[in-house]
N, C-alpha and C positions, 0 to 999 in steps of 0.2 A: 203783175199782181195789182189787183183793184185796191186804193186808195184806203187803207183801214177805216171804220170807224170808231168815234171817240164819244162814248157815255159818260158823262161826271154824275156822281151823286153826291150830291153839297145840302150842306143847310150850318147857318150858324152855331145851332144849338145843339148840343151833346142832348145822347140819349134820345134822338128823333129816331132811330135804325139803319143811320146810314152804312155801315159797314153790313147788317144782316142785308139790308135791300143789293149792295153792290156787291157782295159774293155770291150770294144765288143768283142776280140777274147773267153774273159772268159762268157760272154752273148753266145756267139755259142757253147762254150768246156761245158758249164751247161747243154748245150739238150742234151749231151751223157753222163751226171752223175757230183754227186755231184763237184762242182768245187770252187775254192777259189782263190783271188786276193788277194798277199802279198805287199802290199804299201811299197817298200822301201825306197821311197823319202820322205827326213826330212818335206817339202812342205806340205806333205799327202792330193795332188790332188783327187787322187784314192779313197782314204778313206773318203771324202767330195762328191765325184760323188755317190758314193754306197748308203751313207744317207740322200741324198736330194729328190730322187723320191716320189710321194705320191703312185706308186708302190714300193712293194719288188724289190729288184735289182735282177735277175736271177744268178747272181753269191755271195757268200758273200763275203767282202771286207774286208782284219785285217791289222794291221798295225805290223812291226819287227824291230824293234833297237837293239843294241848291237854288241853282237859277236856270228857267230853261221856258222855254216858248211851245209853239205848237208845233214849229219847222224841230225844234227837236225832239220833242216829244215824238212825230211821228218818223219819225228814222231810229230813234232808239230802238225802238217796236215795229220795226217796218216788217219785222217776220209773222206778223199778228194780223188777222181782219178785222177783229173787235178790240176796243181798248177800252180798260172802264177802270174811272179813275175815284177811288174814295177819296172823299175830301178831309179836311181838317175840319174842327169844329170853331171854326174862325174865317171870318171874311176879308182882317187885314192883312191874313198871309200872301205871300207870294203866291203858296201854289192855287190857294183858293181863286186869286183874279185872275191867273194863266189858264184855271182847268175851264173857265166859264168861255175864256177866250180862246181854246184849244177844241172846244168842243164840238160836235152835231147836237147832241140831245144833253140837257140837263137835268136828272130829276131831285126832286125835292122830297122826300120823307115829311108826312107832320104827322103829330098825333094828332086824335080829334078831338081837341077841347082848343078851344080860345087863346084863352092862356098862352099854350105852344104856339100858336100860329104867331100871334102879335111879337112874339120873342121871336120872329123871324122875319119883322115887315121891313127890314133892308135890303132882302135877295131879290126883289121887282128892280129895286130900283139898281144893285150890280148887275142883274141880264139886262139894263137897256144900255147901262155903259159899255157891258162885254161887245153888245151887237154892233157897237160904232167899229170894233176890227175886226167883228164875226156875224158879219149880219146875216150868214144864216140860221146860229143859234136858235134853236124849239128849248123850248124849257117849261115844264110840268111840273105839279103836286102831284105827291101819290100820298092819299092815306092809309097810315100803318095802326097797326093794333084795331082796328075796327070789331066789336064788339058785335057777334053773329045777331040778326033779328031786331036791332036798333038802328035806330031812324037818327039822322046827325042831326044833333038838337039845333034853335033858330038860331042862337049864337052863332053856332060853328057856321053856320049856311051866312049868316052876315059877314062873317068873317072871312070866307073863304068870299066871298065876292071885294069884300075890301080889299083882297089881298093883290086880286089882277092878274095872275098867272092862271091860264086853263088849269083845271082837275081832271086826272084820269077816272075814267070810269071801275077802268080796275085798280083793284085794293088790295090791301094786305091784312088778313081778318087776323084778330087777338090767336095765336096759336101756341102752344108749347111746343111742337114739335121745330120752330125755328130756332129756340136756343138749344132745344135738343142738339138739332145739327151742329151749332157753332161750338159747344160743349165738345163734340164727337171731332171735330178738325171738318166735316164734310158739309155737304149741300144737302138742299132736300130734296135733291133727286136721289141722291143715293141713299136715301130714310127708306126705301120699299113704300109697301101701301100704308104707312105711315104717315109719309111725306108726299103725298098723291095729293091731297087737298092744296098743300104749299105749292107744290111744284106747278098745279092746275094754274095759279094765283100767279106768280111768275112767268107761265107762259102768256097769260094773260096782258100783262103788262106788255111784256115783251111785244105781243101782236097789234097791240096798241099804236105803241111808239114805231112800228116800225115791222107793218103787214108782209114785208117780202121772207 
């Protein structure tokens, strides 16, 4: 079996969407093979979204404490091709400097105001320490909540260049139907033509990061 791969989605700060971005990215990374969601947040949001659907969740959801690396991290999961790991909303945790150091791709959730970004300008400088034992680590922004037909005021464009990590082109627009889903236990692929516009957004990303 080919070598898992390992998504983290981190960011210091609560309330960017990292648990909506890392359940539906693993609802999308399931339709290309078996896939697992590691809840590393003490919270275990993640782990509470996966078993509330009165569907199966399209990805399985487990929870990780302790201490562990990447050599274990991928043997835990070695039954897995995708592994996507929600972060804590904290950078001095264990697992947050493991996931960055365990990883292929890391993305980052911001909202689009200023504000949130600068309450996140440590995460440049942990993916350059993570790459001294993972130099192949890729590590992205993705903007969330994006508000349809508005332009990302000069701030945010200053800001996002101070910031030094690439921006994805694809986003994640302002939607209700994403807390819908986490409300319902599901993804928004399983919203019908509801969740057609989300799940578009997700595949998106998805193609992005990672064309094959």
């Amino acid at each position: 079996m080919a070598t898992a791969k390992v998504l983290a989605v981190i960011n210091q700060k609560g309330g960017a969407g990292k648990t909506t971005l890392a359940m539906n990215l693993a609802a999308g990374l399931a339709r290309r093979g078996p896939t697992v969601v590691v809840d590393l947040d003490p919270q275990g949001s993640a782990l509470q979204w996966g078993g509330a659907g009165a569907q199966p969740y399209p990805a399985i959801v487990k929870q990780m404490s302790g201490r562990w690396d990447a050599t274990a991290l991928r043997q835990t999961y070695k039954a897995y091709q995708h592994i996507v790991l929600d972060c804590p909303p904290s950078l001095d945790s264990h697992a947050s400097s493991q996931a960055l150091r365990s990883s292929d791709v890391a993305l980052i959730p911001v909202l689009p105001s200023p504000v949130d970004l600068w309450a996140s300008l440590r995460l440049p400088q942990e993916v350059e320490s993570a790459r001294a034992q993972n130099p192949g680590l890729r590590a992205f922004l993705v903007l969330n909540q994006i508000e349809q037909r508005s332009a990302l005021s000069a701030a945010m464009q200053d800001a996002l260049a101070e910031f030094g990590l690439p921006v994805l082109h694809a986003a994640m627009r302002r939607r209700a139907i994403y807390r819908a889903a986490a409300l319902d236990g599901l993804s928004v692929y399983q919203m019908g033509a509801r969740g057609q516009g989300a799940a578009d957004e997700i595949d998106a990303i998805l193609k992005e990061i990672d064309p094959s």
